[in-house]
VOVOTOR-573258 format. One line per 5 residues: number of its first residue (from 1); their letters; for each residue x, z, y of N, C-alpha, C, O, CB. Coordinates in steps of 0.001 Angstrom, whole numbers, plus 500000, padded with zeros to 6 digits. Glycine has a CB too. Layout:
REM VOVOTOR-573258
NUM	a	X:Z:Y:X:Z:Y:X:Z:Y:X:Z:Y:X:Z:Y ~ ...
//
This chain:
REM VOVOTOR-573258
1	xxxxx	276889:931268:895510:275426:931292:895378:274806:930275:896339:275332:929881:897380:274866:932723:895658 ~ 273223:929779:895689:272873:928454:896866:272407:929479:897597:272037:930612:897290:271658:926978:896570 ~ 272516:928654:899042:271241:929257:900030:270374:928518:899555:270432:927427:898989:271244:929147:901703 ~ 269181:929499:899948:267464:928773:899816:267294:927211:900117:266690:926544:899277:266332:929520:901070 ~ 267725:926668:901115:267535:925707:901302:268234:924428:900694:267888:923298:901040:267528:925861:902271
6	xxxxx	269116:924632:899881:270042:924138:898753:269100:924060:897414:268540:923063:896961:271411:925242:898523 ~ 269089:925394:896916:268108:925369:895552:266871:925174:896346:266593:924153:895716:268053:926897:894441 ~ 266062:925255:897037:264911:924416:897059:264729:923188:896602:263878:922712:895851:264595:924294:898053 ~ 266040:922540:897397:266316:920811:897190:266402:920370:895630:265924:919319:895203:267945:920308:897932 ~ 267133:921403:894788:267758:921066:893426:266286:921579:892641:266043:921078:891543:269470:922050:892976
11	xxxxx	265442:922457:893155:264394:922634:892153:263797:921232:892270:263558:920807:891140:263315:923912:892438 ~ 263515:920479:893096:263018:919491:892853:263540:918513:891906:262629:917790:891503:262859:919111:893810 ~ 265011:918145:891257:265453:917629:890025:265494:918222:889050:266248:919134:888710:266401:917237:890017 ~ 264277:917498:888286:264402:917602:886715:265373:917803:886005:265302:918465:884969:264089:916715:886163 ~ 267072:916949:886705:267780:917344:885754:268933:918897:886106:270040:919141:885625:268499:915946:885399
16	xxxxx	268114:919694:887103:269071:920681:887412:268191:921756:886407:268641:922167:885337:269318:921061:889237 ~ 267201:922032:886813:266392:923287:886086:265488:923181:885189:264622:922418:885617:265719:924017:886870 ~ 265213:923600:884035:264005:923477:883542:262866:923935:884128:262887:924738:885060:264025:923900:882541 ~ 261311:923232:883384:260669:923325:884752:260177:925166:884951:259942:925743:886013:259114:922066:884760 ~ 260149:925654:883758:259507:927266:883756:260309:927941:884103:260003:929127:884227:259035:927947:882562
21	xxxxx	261871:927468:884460:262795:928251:885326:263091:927773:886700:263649:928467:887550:264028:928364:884683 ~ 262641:926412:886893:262333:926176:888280:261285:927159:889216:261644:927900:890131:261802:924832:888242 ~ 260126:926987:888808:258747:927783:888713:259756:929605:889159:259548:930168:890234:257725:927552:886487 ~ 260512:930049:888347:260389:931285:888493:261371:930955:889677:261241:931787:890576:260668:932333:887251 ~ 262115:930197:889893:262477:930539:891149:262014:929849:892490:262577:930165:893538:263706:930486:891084
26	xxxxx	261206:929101:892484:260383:929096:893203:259106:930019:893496:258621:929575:894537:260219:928198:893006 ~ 258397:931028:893078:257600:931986:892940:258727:933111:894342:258468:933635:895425:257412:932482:890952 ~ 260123:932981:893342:260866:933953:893713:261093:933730:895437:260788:934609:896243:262189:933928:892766 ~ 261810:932103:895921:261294:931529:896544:260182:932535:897918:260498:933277:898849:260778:930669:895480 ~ 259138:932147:897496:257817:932252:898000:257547:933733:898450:257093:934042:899552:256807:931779:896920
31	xxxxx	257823:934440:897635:258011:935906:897328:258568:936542:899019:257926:937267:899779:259375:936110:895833 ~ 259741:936053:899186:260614:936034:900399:259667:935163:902167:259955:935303:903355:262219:934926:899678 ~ 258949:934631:901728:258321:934218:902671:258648:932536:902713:258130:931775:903530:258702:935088:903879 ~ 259700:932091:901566:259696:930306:901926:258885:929220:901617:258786:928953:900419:260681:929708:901456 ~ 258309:928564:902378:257482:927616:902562:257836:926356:901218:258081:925156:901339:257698:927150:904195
36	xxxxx	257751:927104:900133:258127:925490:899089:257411:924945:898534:257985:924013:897970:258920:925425:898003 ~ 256223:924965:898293:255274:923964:898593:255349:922910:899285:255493:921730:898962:254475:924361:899017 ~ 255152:923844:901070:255259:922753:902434:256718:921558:902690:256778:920551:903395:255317:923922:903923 ~ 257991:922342:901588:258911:922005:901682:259009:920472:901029:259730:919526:901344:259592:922998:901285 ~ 257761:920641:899759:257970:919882:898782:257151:918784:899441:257559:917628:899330:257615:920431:897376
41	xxxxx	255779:919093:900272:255316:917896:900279:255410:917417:901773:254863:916475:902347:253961:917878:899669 ~ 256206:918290:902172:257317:917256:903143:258082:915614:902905:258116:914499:903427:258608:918143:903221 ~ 258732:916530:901519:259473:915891:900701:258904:914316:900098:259739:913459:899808:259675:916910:899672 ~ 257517:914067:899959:256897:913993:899097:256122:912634:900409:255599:911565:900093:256224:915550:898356 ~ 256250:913006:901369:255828:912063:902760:257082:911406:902550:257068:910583:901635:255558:912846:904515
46	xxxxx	257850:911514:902985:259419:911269:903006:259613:909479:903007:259108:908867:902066:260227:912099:901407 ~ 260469:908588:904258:260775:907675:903862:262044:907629:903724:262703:908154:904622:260325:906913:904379 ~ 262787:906980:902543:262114:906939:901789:261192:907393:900352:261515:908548:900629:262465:906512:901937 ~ 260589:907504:899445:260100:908527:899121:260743:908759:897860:261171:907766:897271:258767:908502:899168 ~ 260918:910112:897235:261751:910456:896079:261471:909920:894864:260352:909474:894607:261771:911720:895875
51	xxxxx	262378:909917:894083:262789:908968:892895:261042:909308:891818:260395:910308:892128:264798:909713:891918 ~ 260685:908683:891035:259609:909292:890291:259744:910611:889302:258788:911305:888959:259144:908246:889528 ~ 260788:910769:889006:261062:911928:888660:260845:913090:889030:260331:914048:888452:261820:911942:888596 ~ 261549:912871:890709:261667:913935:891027:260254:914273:891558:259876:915444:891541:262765:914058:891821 ~ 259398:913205:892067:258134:913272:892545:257089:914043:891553:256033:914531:891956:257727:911871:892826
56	xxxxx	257583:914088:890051:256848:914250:889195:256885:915899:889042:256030:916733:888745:257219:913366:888082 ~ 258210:915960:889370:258310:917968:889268:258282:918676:890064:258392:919899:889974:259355:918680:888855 ~ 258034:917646:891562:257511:918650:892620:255896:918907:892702:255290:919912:893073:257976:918110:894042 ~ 255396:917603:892210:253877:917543:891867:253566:918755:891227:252929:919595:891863:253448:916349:890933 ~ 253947:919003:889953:254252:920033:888715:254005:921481:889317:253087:922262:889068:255965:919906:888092
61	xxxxx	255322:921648:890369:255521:922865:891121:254729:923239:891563:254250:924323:891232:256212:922956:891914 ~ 254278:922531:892459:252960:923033:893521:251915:922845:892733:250890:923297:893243:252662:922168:895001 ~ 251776:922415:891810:250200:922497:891170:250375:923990:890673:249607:924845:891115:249744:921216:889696 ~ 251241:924285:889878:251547:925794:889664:251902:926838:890177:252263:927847:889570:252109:925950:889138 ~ 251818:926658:891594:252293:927871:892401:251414:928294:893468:250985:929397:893804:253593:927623:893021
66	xxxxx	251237:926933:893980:250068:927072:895561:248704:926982:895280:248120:926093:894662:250201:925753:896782 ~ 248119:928298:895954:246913:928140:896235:245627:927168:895934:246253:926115:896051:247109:928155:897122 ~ 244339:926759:895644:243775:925464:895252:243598:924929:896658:243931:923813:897057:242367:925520:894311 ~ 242849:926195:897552:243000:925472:898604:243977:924718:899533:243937:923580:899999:242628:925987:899044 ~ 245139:926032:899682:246237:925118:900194:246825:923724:899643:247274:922759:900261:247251:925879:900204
71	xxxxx	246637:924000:898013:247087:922311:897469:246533:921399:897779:247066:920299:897919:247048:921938:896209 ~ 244908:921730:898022:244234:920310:898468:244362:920222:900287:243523:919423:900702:242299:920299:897878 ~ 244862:920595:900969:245111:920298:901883:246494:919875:901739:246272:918713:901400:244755:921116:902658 ~ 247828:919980:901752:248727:919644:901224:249042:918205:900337:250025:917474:900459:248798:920599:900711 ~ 247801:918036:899345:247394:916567:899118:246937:915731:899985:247102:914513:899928:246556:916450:898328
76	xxxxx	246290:916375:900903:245771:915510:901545:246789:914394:902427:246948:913182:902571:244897:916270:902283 ~ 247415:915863:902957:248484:915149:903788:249478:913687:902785:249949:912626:903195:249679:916639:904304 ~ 249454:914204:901643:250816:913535:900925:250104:911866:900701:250695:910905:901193:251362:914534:899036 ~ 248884:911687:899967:247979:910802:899819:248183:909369:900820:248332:908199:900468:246716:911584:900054 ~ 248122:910000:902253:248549:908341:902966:249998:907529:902930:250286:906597:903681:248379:908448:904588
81	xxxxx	250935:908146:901783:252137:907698:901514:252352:906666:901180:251562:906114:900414:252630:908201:900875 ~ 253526:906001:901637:253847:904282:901614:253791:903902:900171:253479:902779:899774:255499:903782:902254 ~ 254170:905094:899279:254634:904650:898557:253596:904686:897079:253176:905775:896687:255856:905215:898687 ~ 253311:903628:896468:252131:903660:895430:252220:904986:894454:251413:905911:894356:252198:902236:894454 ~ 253274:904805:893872:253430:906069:892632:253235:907411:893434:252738:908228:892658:255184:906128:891758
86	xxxxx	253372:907797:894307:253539:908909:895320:251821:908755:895281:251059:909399:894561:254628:908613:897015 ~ 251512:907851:896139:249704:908011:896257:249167:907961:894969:248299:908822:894826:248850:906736:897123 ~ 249412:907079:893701:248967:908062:892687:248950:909449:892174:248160:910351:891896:249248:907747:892038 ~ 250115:909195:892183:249731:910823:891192:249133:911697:892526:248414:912603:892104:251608:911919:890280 ~ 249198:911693:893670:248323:912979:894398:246963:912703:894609:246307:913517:895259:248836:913390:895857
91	xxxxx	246546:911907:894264:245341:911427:894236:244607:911685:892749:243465:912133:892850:245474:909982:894638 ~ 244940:911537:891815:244884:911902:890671:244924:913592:890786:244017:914123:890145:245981:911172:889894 ~ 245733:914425:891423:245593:915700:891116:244160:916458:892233:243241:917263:892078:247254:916361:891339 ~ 244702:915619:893319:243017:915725:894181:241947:915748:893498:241018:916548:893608:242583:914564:895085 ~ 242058:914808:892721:240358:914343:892395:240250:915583:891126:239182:916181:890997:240031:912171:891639
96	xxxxx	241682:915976:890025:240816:916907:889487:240757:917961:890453:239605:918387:890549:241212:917373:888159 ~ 241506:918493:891143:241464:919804:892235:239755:920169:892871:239060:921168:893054:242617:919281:893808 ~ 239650:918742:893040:238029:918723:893539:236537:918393:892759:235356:918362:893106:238020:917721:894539 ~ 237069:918238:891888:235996:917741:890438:234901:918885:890730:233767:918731:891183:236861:917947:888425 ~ 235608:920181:890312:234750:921558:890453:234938:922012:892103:236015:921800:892660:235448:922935:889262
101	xxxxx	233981:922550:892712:234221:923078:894162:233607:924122:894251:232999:924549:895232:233835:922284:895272 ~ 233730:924581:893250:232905:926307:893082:233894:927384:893658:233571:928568:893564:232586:926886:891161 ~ 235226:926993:894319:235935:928226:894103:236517:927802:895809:237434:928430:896339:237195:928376:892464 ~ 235728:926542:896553:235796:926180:897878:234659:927233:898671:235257:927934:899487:235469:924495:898005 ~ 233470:927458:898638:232408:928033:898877:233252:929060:899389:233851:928818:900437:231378:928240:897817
106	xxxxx	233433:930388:898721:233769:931462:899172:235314:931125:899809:235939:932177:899944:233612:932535:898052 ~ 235626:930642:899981:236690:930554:900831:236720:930189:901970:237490:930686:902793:237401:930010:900473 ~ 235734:929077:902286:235245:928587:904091:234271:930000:904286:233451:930107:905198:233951:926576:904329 ~ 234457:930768:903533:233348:932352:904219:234134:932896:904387:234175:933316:905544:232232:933380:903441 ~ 235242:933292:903533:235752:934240:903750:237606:934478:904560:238271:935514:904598:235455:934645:902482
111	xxxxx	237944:933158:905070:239517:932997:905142:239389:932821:906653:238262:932773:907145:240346:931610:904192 ~ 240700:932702:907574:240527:932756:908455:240379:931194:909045:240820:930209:908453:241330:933615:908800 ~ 239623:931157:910415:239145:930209:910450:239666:928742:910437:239093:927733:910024:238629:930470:911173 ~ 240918:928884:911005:242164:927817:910923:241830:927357:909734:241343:926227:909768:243769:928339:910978 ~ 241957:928004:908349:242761:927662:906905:241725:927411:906659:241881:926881:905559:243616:928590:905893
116	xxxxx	240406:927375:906914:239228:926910:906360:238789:926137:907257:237774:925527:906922:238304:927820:905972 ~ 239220:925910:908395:238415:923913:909045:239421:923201:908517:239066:922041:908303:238298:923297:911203 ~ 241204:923561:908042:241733:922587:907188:241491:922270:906131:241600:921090:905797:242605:922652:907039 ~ 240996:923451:905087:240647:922550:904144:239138:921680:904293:238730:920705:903662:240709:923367:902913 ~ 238469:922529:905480:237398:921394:905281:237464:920016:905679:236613:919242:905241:236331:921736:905856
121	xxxxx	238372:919606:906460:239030:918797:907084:239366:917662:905598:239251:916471:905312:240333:919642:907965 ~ 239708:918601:905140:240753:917904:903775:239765:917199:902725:239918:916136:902123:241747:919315:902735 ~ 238917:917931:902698:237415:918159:901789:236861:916475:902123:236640:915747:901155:236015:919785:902638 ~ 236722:916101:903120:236148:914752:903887:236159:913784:902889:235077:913377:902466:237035:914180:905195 ~ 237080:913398:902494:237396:912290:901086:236969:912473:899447:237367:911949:898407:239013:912212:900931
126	xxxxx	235987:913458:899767:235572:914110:898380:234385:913462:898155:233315:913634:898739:235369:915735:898321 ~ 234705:912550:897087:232702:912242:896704:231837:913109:896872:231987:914305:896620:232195:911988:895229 ~ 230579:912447:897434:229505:913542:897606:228906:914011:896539:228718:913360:895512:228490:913183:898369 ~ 228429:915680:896810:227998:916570:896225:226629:917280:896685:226038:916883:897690:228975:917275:896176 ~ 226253:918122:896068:225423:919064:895993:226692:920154:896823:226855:920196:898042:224768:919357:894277
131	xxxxx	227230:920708:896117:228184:921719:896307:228769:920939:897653:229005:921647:898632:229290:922032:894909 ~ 228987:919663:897734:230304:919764:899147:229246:919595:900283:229590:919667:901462:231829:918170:899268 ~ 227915:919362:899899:226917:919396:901266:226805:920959:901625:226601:921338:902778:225173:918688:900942 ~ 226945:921775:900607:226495:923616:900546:227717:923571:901841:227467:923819:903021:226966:924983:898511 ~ 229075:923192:901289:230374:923639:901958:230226:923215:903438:230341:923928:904435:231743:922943:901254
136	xxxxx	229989:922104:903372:229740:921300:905008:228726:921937:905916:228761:921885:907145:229115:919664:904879 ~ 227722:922608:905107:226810:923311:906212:227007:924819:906239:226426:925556:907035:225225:923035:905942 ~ 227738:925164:905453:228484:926230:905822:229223:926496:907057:229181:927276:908008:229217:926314:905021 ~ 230035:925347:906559:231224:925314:908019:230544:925266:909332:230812:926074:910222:232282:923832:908093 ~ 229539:924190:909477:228928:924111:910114:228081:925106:911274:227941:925216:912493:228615:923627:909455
141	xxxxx	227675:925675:910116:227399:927330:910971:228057:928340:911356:227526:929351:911816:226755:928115:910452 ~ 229456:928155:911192:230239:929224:911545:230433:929122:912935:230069:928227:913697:231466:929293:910827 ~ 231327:930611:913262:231171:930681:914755:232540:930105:915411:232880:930353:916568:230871:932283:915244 ~ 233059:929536:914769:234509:928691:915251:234362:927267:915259:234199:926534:914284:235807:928933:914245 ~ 234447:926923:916606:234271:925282:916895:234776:924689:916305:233960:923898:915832:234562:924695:917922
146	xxxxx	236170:924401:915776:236740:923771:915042:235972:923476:913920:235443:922399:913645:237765:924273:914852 ~ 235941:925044:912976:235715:925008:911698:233932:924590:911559:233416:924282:910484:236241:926523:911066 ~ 233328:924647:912620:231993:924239:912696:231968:922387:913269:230960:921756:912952:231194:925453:913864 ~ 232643:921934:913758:233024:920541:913689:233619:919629:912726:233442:918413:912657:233663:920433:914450 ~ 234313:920333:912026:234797:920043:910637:233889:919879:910062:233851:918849:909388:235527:920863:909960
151	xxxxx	232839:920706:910041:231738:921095:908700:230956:919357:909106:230757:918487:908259:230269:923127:909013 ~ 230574:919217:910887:229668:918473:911031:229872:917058:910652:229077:916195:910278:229326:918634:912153 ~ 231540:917048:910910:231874:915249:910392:231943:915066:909363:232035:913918:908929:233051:914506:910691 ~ 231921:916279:908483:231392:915638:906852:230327:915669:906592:230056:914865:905700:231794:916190:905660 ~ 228883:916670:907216:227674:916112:906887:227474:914689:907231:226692:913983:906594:226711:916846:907452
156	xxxxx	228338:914154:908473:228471:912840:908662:228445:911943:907859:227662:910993:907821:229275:912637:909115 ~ 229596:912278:906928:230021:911342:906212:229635:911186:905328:229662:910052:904850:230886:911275:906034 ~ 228981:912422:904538:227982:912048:903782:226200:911581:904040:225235:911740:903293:228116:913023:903095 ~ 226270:911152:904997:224620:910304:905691:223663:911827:905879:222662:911414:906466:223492:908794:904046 ~ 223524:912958:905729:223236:914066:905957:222286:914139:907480:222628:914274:908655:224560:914785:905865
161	xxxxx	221013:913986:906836:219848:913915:907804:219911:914704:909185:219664:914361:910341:218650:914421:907075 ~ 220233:915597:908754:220460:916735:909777:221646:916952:910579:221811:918039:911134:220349:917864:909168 ~ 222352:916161:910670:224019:916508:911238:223223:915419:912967:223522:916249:913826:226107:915350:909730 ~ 222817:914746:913428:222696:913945:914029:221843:915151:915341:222144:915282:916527:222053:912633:913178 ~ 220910:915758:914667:220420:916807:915617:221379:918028:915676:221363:918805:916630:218984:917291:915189
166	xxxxx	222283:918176:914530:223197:919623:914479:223922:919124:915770:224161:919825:916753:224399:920005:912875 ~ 224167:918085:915648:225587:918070:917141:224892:917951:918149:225257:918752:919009:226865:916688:917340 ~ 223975:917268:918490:223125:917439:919388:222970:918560:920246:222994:918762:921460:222225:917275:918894 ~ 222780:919307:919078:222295:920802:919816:223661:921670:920088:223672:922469:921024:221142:921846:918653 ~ 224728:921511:919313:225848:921800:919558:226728:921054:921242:227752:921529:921732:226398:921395:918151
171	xxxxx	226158:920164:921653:226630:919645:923036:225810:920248:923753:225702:919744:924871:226639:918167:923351 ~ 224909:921517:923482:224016:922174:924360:224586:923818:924735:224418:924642:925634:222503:922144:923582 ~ 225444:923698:923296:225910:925103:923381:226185:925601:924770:226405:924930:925779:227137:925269:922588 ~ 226124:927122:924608:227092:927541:926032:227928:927911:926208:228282:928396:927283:226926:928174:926750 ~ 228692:927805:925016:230428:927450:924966:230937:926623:925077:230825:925776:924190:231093:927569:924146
176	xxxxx	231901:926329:926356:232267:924632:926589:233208:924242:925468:233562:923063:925472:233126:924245:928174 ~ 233750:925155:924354:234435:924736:923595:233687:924066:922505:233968:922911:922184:235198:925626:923304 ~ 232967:924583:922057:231290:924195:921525:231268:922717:921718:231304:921880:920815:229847:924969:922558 ~ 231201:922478:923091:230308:921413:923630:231372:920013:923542:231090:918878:923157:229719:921855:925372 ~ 232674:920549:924046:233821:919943:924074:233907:919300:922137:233874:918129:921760:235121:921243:924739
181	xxxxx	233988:920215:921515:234266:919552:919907:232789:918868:919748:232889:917941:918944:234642:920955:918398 ~ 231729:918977:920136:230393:918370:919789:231245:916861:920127:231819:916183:919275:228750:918932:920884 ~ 231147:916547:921637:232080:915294:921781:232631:914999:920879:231888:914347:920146:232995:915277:922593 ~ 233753:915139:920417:234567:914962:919547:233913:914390:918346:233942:913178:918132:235216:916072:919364 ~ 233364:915175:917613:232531:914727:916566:232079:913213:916804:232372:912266:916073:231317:915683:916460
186	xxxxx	231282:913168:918010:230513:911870:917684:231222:910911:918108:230781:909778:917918:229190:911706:918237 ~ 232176:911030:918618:233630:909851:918839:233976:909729:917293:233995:908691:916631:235347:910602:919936 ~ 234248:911038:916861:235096:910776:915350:234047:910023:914456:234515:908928:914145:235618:912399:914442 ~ 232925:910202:913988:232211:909802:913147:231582:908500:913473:230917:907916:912617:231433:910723:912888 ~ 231816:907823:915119:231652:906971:915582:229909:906616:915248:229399:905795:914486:232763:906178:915194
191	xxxxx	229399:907471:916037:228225:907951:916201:227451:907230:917259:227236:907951:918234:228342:909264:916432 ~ 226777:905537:917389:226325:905277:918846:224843:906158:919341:224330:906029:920452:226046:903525:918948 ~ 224378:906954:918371:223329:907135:918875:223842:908229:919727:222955:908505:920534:222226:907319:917977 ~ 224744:908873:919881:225292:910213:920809:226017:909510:922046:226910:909994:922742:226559:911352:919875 ~ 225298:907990:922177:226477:907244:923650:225608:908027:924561:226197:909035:924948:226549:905024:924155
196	xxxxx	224373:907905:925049:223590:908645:926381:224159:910092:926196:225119:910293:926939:221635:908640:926333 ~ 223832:911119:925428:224709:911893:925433:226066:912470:926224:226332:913439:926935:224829:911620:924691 ~ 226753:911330:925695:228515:911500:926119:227837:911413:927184:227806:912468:927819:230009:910380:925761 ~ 227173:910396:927711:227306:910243:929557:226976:911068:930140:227458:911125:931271:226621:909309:930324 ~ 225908:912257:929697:225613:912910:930708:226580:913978:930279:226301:915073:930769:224131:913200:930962
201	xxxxx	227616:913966:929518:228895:914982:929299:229625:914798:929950:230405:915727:930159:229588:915081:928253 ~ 229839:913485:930684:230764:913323:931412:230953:914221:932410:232038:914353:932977:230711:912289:931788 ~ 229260:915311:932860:229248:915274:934083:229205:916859:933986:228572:917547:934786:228138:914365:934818 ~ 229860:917313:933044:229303:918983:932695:230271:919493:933553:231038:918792:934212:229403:919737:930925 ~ 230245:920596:933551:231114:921599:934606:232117:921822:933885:232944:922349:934630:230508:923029:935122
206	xxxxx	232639:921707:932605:233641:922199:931945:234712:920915:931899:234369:919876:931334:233124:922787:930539 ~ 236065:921044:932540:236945:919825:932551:236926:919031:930992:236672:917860:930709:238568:920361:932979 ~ 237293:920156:930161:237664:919691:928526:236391:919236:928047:236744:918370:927246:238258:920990:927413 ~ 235296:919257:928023:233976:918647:928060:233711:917410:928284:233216:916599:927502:233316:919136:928817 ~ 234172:917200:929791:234080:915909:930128:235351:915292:930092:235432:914258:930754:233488:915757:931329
211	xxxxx	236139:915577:929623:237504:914698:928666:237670:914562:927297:238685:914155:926731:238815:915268:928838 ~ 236508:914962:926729:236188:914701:925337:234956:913679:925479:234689:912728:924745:235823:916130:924472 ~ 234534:913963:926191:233537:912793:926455:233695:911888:926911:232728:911171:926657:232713:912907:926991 ~ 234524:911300:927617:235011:910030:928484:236022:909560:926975:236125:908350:926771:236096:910502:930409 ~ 236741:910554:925958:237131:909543:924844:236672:909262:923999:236924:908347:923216:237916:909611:924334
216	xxxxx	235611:910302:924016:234537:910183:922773:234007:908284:923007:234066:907217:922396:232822:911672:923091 ~ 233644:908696:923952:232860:907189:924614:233658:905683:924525:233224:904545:924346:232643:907416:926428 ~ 235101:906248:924747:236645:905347:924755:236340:904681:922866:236270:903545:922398:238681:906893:925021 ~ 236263:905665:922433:235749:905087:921135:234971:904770:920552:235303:904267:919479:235835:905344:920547 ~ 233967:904825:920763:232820:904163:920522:232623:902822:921551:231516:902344:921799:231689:905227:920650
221	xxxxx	233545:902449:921948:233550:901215:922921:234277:900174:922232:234056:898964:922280:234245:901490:924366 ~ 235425:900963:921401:236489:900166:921202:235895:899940:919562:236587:898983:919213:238150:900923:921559 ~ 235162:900221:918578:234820:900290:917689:233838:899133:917958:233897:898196:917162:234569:901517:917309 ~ 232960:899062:918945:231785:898170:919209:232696:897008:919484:232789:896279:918496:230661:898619:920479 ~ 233136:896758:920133:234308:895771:920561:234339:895086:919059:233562:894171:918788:235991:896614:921167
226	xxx	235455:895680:917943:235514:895328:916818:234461:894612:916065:234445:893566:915416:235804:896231:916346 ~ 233570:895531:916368:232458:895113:914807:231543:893875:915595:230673:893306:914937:231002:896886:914074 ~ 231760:893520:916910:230817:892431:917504:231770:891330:917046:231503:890150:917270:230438:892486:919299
//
């Protein structure tokens, strides 16, 4: 008999299983607690990267097994791959995954906060919406820095009037963790109007505060550098 980590490998060739008996044993798989999804788009990063075939029935798999959210995070990751056919087709299943985002909403409400600043995280590369501005200021308001920093660098990214005072007031918080990811943000979104800001972050009482702010600033230096 294989161990798991044997037939994992072989569900991924087309020419070992068919695919609705791959599927059942991958479910089966999963059932047990194994990561084959994560396994696959491990797989799926991979240099170098798997044959098109096989790329094609791990694609297959995980579209039929995992989660929407977990898949689009999971795409996300796979997407910066060397390899063209690899960044097609996950890009192609992204974009339908994200076409509709009606079934994202209740999930940055209701999941725990980790699994919902990743997918909002993931969400970032999504043409703008109606619906992905709802999602972004969602996140936004939640009570987890992360998942409320997540929310803010995509109102970012989508030009979102209001994200420029949201962090603002978020480097006021009186949670230095708060204040610490506010930094962050305006380094990430490369934000110069938040440079006075950083400086007087430099000088907050919270160490991680003013080490998000001295890189926040590190980048927005090195970005200006560039674009002059």
């Amino acid at each position: 008999m294989l161990n798991p980590a044997s037939l994992i490998a072989r569900l991924g060739d087309p020419r070992e299983y068919p695919i609705d008996e791959a599927e059942i044993h991958v479910r089966s798989l999963m059932a047990e607690g194994r990561r084959v999804p994560e396994r696959f788009a491990l797989a799926l990063q991979a240099e170098p990267p798997p044959a098109p075939a096989t790329a094609d029935r791990m694609f297959e798999l995980m579209r039929r097994v995992t989660p929407l959210d977990r898949l689009v995070q999971l795409l996300d990751r796979i997407i910066p791959s060397s390899s063209t056919d690899v960044r097609t087709k996950a890009r192609k299943l992204y974009a339908a995954l994200t076409a509709d985002l009606s079934w994202a909403e209740p999930f940055v409400r209701n999941v725990s906060n980790r699994d919902a600043a990743d997918l909002v995280e993931a969400l970032w590369r999504v043409p703008p919406s109606k619906t992905l501005r709802e999602i972004f200021i969602i996140a936004a308001s939640e009570s987890h820095n992360r998942l409320a920093g997540n929310g803010l660098v995509g109102l970012f990214r989508l030009g979102d009037e209001e994200a420029r005072a949201a962090v603002l007031n978020m480097t006021r918080h009186e949670d230095e963790s708060f204040r610490a990811t506010a930094a962050w943000v305006i380094g990430r979104v490369s934000w110069y109007g938040g440079a006075t800001r950083l400086q007087e972050m430099t000088k907050d009482e919270a160490e991680k505060v003013r080490r998000n702010a001295r890189r926040a600033l590190g980048r927005l230096n090195r970005f200006n550098r560039k674009a002059a």
